[in-house]
N, C-alpha and C positions, 0 to 999 in steps of 0.2 A: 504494500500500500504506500501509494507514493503521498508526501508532504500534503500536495493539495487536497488530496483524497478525504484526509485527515481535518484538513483545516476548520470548516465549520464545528467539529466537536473540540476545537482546541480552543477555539476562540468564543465560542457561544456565550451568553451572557451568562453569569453567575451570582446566585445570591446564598451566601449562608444560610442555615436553618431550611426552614419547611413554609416558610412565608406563600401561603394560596397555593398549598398543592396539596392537595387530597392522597395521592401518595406518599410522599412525607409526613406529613400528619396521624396516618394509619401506621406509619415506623416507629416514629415517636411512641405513639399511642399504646403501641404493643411491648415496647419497654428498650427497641433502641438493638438489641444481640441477634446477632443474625452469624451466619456460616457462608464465608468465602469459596465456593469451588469445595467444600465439603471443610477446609479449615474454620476450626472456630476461634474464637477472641477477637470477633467484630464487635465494636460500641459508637452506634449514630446518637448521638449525643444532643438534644434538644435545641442547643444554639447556633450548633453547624461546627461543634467538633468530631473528630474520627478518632476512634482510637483500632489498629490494627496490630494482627501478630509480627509485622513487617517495622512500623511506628505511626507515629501520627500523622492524620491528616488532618482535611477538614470535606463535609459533604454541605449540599442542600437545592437549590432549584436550579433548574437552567431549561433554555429557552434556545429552542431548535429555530436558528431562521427558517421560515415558511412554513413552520410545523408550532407555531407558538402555542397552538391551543391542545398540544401534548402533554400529560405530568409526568416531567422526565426529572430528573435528579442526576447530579453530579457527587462520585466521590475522587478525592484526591489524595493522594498519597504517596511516599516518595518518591515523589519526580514524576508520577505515571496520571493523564488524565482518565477517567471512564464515564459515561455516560448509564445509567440506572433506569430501566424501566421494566414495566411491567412484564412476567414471561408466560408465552403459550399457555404451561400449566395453569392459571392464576395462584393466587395469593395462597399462602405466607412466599410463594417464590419469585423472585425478579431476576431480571438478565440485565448484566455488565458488559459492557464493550469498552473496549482500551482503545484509547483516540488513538494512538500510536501505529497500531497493526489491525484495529477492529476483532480481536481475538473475544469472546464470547465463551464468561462463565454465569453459572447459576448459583445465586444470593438467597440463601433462605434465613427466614426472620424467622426466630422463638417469640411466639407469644408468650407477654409474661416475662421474659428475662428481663 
């Protein structure tokens, strides 16, 4: 995947936290611990911090040019962008893409934790 391919999820606007997104909100809600690609010690953190097994980042809204009316989330963390949305399966599961190579894992949230 070349540079430009990438660009719109690299550049996409971005807001901390879960400000007007119903998916974020529902993260929150559920207590924030979810499982990376089956690794766990994910913590989405109410204000728009990350806490990962890798280290810290920060996640919360972002805004697809031409796609604004999608609730997509952004998480970041060491050095790597991804984009967060909803997956096939529905819910507690979401799908991650890496602005970088568009590589695609599955996010599952613990209700409750």
């Amino acid at each position: 995947v070349g540079l430009k391919a990438g660009q719109w999820c690299r550049e996409a606007p971005r807001v901390r936290g879960a400000p007007g997104s119903a998916l974020g909100g529902r993260l929150v809600a559920a207590g924030g611990r979810a499982t990376w690609s089956g690794i766990s010690g994910l913590h989405f953190h109410a204000g728009g911090a990350l806490d990962t097994p890798w280290g810290s980042g920060s996640w919360g809204t972002l805004k697809k040019p031409g796609a604004e009316h999608e609730d997509l989330l952004f998480a970041d963390f060491i050095g790597q962008q991804h984009v967060v949305g909803p997956h096939a399966d529905g819910w507690p599961r979401l799908t991650s893409t890496r602005c970088a190579d568009f590589e695609n894992v599955t996010v599952v949230v613990h209700e409750g934790g």
